[in-house]
GUBADO-238615 format. One record per residue (C-alpha): residue number from 0; residue in three letters; chain; x, y, z. Coordinates in Angstrom, 1 decimal. Example, Ala and Ser with C-alpha at 12.3 -4.5 7.8 and 13.67 -1.06 7.14 Angstrom:
residues 2
@lumdo=0	guvex=ALA	paza=A	px=12.3	py=-4.5	pz=7.8
@lumdo=1	guvex=SER	paza=A	px=13.7	py=-1.1	pz=7.1
//
This chain:
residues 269
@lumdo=0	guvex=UNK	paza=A	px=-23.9	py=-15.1	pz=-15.9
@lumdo=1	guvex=UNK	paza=A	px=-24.9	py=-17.0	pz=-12.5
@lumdo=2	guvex=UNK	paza=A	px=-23.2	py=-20.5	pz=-14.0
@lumdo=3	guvex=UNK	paza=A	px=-20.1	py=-18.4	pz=-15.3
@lumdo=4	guvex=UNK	paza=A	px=-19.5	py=-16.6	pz=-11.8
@lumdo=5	guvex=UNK	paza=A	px=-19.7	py=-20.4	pz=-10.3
@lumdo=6	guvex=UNK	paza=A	px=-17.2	py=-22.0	pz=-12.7
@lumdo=7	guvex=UNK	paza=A	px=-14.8	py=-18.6	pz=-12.2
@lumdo=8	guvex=UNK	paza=A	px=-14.8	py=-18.8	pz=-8.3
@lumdo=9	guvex=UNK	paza=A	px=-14.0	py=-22.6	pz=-8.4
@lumdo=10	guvex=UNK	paza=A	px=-11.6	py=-22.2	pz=-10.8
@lumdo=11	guvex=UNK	paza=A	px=-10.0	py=-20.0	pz=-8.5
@lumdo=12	guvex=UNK	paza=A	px=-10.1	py=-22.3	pz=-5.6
@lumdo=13	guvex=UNK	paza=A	px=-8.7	py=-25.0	pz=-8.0
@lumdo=14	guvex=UNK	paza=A	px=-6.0	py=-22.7	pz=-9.0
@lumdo=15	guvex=UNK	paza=A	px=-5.2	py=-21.0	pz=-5.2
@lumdo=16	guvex=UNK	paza=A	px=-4.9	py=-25.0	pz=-4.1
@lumdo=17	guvex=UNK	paza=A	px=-2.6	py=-25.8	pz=-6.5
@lumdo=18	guvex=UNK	paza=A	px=0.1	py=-22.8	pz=-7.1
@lumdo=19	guvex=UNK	paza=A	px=-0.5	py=-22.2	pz=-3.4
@lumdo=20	guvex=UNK	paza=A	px=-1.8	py=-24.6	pz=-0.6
@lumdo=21	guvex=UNK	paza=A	px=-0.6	py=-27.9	pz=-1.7
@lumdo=22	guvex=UNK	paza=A	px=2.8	py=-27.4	pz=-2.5
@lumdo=23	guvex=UNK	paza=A	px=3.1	py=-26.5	pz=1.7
@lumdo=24	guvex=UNK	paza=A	px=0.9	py=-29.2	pz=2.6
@lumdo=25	guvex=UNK	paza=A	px=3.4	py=-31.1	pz=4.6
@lumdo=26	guvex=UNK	paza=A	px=6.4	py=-28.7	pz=3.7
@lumdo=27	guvex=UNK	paza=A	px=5.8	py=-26.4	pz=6.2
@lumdo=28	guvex=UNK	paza=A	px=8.9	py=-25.1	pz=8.1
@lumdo=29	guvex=UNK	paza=A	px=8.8	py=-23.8	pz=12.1
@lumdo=30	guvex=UNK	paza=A	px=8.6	py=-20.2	pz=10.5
@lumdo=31	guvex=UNK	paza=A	px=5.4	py=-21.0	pz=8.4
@lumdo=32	guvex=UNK	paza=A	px=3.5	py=-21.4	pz=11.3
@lumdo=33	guvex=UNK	paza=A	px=2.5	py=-19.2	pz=14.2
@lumdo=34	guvex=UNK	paza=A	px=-0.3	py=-18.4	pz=16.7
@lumdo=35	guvex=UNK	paza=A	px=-2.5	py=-16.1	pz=16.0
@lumdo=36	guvex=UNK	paza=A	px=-4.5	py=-16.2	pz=19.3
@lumdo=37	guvex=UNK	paza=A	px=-4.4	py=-19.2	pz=21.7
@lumdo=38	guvex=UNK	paza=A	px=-5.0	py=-22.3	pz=20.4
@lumdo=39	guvex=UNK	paza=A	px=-5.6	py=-21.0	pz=16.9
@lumdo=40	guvex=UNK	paza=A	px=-3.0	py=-21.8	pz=14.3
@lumdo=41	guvex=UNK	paza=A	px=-1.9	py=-19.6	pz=10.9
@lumdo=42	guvex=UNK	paza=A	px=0.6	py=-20.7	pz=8.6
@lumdo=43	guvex=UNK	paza=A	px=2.2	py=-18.5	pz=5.1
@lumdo=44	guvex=UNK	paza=A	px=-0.5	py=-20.8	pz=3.1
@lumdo=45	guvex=UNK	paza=A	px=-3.2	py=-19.3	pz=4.9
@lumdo=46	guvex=UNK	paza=A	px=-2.0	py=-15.6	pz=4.4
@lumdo=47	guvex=UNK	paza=A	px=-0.9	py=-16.0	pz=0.6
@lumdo=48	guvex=UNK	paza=A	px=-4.3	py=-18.4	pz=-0.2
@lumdo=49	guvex=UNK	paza=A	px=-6.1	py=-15.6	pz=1.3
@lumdo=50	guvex=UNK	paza=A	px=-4.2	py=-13.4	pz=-0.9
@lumdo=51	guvex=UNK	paza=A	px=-4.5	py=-14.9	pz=-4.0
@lumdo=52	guvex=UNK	paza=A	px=-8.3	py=-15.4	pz=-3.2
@lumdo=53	guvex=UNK	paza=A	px=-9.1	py=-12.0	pz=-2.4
@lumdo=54	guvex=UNK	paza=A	px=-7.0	py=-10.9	pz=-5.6
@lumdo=55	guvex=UNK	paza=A	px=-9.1	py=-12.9	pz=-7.8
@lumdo=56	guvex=UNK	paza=A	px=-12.3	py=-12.3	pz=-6.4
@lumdo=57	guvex=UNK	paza=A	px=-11.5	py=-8.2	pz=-6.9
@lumdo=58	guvex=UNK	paza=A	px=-11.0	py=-9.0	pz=-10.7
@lumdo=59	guvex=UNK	paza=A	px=-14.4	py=-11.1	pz=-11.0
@lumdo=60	guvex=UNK	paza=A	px=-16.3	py=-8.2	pz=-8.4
@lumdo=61	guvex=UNK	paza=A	px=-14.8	py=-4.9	pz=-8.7
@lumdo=62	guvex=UNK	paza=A	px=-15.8	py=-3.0	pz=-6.1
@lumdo=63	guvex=UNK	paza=A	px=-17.1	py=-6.1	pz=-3.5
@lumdo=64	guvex=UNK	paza=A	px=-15.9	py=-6.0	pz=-0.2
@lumdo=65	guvex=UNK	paza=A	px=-13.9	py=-9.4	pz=0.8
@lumdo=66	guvex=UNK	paza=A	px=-14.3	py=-10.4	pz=4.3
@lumdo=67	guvex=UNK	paza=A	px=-11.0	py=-12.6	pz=4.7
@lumdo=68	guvex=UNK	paza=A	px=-10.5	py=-14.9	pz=8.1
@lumdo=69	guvex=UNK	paza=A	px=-6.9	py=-13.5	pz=8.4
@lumdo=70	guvex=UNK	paza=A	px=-8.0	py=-10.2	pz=7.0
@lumdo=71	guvex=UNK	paza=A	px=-10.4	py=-10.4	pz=10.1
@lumdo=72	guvex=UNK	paza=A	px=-7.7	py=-11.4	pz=13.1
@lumdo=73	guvex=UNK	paza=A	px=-6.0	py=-7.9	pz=11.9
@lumdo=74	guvex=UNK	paza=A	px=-9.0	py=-6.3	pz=11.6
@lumdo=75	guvex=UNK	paza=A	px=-12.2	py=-7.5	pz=13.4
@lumdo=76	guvex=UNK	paza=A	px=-14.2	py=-4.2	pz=12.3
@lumdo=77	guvex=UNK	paza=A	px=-14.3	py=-6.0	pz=8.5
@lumdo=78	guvex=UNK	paza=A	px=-17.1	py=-7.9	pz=10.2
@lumdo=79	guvex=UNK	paza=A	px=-19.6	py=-4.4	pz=10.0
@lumdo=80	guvex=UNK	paza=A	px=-19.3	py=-5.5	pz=6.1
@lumdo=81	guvex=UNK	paza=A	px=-21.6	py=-9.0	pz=7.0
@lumdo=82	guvex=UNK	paza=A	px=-24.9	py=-7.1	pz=6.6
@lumdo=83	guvex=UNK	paza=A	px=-23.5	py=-4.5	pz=3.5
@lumdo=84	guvex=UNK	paza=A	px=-26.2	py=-3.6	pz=0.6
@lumdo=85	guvex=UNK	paza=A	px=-23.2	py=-4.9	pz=-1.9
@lumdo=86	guvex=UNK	paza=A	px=-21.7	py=-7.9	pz=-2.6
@lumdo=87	guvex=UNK	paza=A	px=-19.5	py=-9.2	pz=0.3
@lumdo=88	guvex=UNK	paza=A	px=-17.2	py=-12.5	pz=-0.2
@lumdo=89	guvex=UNK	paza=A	px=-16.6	py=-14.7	pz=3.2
@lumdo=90	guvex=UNK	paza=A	px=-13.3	py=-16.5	pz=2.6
@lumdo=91	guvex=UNK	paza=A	px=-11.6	py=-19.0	pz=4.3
@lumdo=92	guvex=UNK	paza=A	px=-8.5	py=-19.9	pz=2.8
@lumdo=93	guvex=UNK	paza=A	px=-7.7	py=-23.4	pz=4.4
@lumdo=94	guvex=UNK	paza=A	px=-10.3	py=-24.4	pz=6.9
@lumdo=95	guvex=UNK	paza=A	px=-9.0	py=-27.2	pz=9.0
@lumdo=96	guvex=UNK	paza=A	px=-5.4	py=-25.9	pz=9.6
@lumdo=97	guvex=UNK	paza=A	px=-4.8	py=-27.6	pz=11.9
@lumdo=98	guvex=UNK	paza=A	px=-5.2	py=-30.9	pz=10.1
@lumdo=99	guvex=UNK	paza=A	px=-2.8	py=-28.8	pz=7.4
@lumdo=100	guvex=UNK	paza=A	px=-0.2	py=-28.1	pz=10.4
@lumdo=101	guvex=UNK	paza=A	px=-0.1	py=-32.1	pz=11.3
@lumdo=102	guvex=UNK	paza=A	px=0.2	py=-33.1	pz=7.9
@lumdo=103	guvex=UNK	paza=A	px=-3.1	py=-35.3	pz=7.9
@lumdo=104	guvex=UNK	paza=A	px=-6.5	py=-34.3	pz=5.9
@lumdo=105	guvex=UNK	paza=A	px=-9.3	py=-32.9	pz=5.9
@lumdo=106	guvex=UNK	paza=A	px=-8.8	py=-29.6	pz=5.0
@lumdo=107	guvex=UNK	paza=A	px=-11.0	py=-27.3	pz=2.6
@lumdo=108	guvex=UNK	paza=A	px=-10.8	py=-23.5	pz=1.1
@lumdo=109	guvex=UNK	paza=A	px=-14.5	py=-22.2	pz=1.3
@lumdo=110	guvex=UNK	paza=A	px=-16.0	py=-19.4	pz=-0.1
@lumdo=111	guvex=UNK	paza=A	px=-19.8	py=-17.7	pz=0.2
@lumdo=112	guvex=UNK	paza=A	px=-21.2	py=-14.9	pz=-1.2
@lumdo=113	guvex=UNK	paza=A	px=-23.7	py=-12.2	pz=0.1
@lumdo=114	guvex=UNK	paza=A	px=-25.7	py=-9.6	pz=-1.8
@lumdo=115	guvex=UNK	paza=A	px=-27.9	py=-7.2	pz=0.1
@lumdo=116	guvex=UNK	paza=A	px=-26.9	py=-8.5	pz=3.4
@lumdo=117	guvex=UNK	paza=A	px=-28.5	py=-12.4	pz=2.3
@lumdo=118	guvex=UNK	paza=A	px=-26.1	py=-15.4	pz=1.4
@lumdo=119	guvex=UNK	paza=A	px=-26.7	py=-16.3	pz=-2.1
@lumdo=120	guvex=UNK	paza=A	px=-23.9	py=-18.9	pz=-3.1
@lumdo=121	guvex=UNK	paza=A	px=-21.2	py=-20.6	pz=-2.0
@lumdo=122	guvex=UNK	paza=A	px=-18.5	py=-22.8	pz=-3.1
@lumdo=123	guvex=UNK	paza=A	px=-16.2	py=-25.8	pz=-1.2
@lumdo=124	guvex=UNK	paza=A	px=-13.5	py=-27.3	pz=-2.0
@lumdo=125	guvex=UNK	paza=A	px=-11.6	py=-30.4	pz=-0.6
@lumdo=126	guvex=UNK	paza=A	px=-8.4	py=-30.5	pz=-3.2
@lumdo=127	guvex=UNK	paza=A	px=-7.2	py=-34.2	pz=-1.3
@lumdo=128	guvex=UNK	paza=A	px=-10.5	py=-35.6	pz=-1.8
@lumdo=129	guvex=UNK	paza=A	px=-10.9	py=-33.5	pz=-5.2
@lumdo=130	guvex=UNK	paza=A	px=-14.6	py=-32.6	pz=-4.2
@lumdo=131	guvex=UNK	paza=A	px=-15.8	py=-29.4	pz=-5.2
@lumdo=132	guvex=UNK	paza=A	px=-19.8	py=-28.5	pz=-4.4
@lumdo=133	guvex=UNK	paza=A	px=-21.2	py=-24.9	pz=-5.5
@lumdo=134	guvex=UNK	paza=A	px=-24.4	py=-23.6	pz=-5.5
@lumdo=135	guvex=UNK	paza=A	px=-26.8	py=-20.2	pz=-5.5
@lumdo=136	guvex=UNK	paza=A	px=-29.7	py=-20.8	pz=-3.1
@lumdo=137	guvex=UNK	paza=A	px=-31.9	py=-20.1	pz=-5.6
@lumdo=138	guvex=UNK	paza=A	px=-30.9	py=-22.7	pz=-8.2
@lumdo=139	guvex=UNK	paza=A	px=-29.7	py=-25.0	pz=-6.4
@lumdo=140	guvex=UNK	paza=A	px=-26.4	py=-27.0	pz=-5.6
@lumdo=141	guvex=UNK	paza=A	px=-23.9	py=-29.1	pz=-8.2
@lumdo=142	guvex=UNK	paza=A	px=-21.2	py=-31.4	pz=-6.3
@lumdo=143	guvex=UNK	paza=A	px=-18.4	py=-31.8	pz=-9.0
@lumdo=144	guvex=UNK	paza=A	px=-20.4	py=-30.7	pz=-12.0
@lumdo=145	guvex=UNK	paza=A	px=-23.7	py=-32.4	pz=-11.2
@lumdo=146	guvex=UNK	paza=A	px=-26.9	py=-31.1	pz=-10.1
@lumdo=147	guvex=UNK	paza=A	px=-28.0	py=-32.5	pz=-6.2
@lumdo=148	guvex=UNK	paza=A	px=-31.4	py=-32.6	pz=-4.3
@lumdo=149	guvex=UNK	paza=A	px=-30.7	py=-34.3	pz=-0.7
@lumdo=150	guvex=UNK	paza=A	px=-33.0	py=-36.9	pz=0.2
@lumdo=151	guvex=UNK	paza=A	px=-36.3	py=-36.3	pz=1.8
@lumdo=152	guvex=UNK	paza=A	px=-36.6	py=-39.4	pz=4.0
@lumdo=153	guvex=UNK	paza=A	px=-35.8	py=-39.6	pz=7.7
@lumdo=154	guvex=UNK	paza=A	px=-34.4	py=-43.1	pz=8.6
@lumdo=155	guvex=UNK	paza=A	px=-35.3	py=-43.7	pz=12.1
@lumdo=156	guvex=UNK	paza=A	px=-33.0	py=-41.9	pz=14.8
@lumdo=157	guvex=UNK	paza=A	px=-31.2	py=-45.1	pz=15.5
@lumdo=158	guvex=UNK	paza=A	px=-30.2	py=-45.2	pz=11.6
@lumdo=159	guvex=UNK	paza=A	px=-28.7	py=-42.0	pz=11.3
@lumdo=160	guvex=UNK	paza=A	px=-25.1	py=-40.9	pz=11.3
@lumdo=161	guvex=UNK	paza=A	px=-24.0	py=-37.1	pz=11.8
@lumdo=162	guvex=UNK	paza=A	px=-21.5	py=-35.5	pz=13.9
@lumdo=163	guvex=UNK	paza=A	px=-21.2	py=-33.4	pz=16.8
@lumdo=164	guvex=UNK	paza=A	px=-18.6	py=-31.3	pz=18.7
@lumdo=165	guvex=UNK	paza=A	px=-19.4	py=-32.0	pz=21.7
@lumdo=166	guvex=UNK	paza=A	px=-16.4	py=-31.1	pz=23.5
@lumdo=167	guvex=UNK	paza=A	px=-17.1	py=-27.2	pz=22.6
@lumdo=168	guvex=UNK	paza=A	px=-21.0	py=-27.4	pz=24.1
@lumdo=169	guvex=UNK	paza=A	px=-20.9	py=-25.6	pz=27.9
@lumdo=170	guvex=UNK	paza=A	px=-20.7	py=-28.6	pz=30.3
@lumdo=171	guvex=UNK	paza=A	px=-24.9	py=-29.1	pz=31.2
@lumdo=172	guvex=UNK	paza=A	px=-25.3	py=-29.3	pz=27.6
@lumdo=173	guvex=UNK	paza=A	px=-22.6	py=-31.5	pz=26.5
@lumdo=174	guvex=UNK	paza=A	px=-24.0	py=-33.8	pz=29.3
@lumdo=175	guvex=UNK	paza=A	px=-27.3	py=-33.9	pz=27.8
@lumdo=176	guvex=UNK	paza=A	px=-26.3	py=-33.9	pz=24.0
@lumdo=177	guvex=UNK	paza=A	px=-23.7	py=-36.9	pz=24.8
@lumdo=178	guvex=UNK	paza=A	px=-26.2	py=-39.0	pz=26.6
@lumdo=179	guvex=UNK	paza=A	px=-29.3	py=-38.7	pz=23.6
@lumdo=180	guvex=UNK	paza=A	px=-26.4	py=-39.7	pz=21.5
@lumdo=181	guvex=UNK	paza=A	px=-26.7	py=-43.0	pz=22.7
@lumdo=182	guvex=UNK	paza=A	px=-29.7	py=-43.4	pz=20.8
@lumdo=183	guvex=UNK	paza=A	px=-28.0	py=-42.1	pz=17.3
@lumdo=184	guvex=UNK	paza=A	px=-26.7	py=-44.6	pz=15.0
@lumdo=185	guvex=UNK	paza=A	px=-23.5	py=-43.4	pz=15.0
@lumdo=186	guvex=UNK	paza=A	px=-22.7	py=-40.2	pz=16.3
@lumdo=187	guvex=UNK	paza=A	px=-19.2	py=-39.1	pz=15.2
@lumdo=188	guvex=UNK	paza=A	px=-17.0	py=-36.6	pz=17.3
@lumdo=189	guvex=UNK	paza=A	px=-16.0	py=-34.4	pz=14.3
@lumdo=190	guvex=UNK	paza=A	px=-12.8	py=-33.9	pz=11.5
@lumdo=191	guvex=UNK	paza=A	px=-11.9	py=-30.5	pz=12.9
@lumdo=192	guvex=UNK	paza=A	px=-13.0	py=-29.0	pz=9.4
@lumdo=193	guvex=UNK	paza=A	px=-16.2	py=-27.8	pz=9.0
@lumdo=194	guvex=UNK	paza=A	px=-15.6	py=-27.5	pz=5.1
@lumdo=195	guvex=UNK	paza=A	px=-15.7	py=-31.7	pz=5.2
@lumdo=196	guvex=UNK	paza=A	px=-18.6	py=-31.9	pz=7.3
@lumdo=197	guvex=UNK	paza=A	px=-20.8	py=-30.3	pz=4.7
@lumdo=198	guvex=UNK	paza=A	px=-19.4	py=-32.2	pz=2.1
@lumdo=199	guvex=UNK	paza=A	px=-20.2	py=-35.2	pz=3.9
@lumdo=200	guvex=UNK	paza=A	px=-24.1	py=-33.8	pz=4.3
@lumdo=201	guvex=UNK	paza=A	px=-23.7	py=-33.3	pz=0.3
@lumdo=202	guvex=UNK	paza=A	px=-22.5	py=-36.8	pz=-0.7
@lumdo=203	guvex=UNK	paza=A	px=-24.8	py=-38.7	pz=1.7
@lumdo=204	guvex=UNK	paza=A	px=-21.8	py=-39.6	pz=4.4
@lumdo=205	guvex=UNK	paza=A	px=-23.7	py=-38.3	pz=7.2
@lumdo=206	guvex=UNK	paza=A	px=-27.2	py=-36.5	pz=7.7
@lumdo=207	guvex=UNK	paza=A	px=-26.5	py=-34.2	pz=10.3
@lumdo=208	guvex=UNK	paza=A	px=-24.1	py=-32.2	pz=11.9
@lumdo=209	guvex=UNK	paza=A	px=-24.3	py=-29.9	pz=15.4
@lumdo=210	guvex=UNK	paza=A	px=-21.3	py=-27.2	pz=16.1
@lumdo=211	guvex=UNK	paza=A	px=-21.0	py=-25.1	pz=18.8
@lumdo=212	guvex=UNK	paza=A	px=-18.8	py=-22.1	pz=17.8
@lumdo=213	guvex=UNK	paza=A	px=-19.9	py=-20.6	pz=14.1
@lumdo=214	guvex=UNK	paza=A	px=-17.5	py=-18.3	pz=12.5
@lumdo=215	guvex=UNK	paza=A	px=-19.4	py=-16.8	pz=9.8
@lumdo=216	guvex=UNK	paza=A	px=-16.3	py=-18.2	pz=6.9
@lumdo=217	guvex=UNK	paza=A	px=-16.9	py=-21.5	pz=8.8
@lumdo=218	guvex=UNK	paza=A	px=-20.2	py=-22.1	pz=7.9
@lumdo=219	guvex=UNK	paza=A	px=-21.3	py=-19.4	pz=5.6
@lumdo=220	guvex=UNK	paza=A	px=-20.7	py=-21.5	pz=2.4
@lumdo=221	guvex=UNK	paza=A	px=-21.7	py=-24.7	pz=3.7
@lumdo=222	guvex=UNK	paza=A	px=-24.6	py=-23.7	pz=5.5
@lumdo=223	guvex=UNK	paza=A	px=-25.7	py=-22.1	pz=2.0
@lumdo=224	guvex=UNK	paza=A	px=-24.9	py=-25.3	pz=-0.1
@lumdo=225	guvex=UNK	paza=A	px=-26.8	py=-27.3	pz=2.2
@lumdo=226	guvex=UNK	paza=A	px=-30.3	py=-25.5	pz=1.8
@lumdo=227	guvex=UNK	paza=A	px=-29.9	py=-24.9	pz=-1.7
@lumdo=228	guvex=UNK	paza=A	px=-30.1	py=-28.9	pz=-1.7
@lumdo=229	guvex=UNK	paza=A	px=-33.4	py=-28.9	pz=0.3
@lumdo=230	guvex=UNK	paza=A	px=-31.5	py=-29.3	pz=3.7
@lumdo=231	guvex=UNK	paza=A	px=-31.7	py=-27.4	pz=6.4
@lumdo=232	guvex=UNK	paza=A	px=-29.6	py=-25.0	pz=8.8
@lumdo=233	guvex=UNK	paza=A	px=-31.0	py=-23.5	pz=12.2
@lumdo=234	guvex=UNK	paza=A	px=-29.7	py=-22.3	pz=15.4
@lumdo=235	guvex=UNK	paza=A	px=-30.4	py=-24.6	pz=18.6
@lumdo=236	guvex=UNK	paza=A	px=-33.4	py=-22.1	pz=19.0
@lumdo=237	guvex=UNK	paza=A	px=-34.8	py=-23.2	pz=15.7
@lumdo=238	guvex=UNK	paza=A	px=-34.2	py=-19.7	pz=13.5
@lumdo=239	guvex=UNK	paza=A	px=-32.4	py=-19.9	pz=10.7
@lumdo=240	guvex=UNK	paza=A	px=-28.9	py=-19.3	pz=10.5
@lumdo=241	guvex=UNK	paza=A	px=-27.0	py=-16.3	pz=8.9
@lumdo=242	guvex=UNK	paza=A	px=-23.4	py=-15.4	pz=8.8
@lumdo=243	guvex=UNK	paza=A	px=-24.0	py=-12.4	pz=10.7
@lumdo=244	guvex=UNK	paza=A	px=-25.5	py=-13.5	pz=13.7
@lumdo=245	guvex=UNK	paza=A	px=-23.3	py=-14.0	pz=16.9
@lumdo=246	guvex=UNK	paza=A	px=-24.8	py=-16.5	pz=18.8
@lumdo=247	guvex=UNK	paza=A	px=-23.0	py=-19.9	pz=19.4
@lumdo=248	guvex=UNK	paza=A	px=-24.9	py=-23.2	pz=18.3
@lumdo=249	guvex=UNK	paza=A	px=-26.2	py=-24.8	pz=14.9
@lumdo=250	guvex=UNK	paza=A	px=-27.4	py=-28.1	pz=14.1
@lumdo=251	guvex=UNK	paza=A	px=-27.4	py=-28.9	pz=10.1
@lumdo=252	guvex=UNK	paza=A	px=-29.0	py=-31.6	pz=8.5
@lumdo=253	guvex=UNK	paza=A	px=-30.2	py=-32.7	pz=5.1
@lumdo=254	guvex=UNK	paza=A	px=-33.9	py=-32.2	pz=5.7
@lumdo=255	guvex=UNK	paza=A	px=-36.8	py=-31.0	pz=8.0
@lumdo=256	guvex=UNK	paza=A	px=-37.6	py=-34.0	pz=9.7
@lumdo=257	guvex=UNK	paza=A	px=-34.0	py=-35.4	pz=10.4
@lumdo=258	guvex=UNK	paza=A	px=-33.4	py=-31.9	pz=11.9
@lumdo=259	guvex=UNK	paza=A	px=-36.3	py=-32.2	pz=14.3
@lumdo=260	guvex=UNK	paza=A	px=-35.4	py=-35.6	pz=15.2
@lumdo=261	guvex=UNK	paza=A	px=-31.5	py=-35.1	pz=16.0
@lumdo=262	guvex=UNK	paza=A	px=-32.6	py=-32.0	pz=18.1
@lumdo=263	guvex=UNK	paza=A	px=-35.2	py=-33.8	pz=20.1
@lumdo=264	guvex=UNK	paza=A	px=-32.3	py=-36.3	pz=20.9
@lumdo=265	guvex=UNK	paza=A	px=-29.6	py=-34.3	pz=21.6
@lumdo=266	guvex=UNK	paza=A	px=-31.3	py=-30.7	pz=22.8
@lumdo=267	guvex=UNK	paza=A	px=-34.7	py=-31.9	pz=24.6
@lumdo=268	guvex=UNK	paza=A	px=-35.7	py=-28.5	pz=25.6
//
């Protein structure tokens, strides 16, 4: 049942990228795209993805609550739904639209699932790239088809490559987090899609990633695939993360030990 619901949701993703996103990518008109708030872009594949996703998800859960990010900019109060006894779907129907608006990739439609208020599985999809990873958290994750475990060592700090949006830190912070970068291998300034940085955690690209802001469809799924592969996802504080919470700050990385390094360096306390 577990391993059917998995194959069903990504076969939705498969199928909402194809009859829905990617015929717009790069199609998009001056009336496919507007504003939603400042700064924060929404185009007709976003609305009809999230439509198509929400749809389908109501056929496999009758009865679940979908918590949609456009469903969300019209009505903030779905949030009350995060901690729900049910089953409650986070959805994020392109993530990275941006990237979608200017034509250029990375972009990814992300999905998690919670039951009794707990993340329990997720799903990520990159449809340029063709990378898919699912998972339950208790199980474990698969990245197209095939069961992973991330690695356990921790390459010394001047080895390791991850990213970090900086720019979004408040300014005493950014200040500190840019200068222990020096001492990181290579310390990347981000793709604008957080769906690709956890990708990049699950194929090995990169061993950590920090974010500032943490929109629960952002990092619900990825933060979810992530530990179910033995890695690790904590606010700057060092508590665990959940979808639910509202506080800004999360560093991600692909074990225990590269975690406690890459916060040493970038958030000496």
């Amino acid at each position: 049942m577990a391993d059917t619901l998995l194959d069903d949701v990504a076969g939705l993703l498969r199928e909402t990228a194809d009859r829905v996103v990617l015929p717009f990518f790069r199609h998009l008109g001056a009336a496919d795209v507007t504003e939603k708030a400042p700064g924060e872009l929404v185009t007709v594949a976003d609305r009809r993805a999230e439509e198509a996703i929400t749809a389908g998800l109501h056929r496999l859960r009758p009865g679940s609550v979908v918590i949609g990010e456009e469903a969300v900019s019209e009505d903030p109060g779905l949030l009350r739904h995060l901690r729900s006894a049910g089953d409650v779907w986070l959805v994020d129907p392109i993530d990275g639209t941006a990237n979608f608006v200017a034509g250029r990739r990375p972009f990814a439609l992300m999905i998690s699932l919670l039951s009794g208020g707990e993340p329990v599985a997720g799903w990520i999809f990159d449809p340029l790239a063709d990378t898919l990873a699912t998972g339950w958290l208790e199980t474990g994750s698969y990245l197209n088809g095939r069961s992973l475990r991330l690695p356990a060592e921790a390459p010394p700090i001047g080895e390791l490559r991850g990213a970090a949006m900086t720019k979004f830190l408040p300014p005493s912070l950014r200040r500190t987090a840019e200068s222990g970068g020096a001492r990181i291998g290579k310390l990347l300034p981000g793709q604008h899609c957080a769906g690709r940085e956890y990708l990049d955690l699950l194929t090995g690209d990169q061993q950590f990633v920090l974010f500032w802001r943490t929109l629960p469809w952002d990092h619900g799924p990825g933060t979810l695939l992530v530990r179910a592969a033995g890695g690790v996802a904590r606010r700057f504080d060092g508590t665990d993360y959940h979808p639910a919470d509202t506080d800004h700050g999360l560093l991600v990385a692909i074990n225990d030990q590269i975690w406690h390094q890459v916060h040493t360096t970038l958030l000496p306390t």
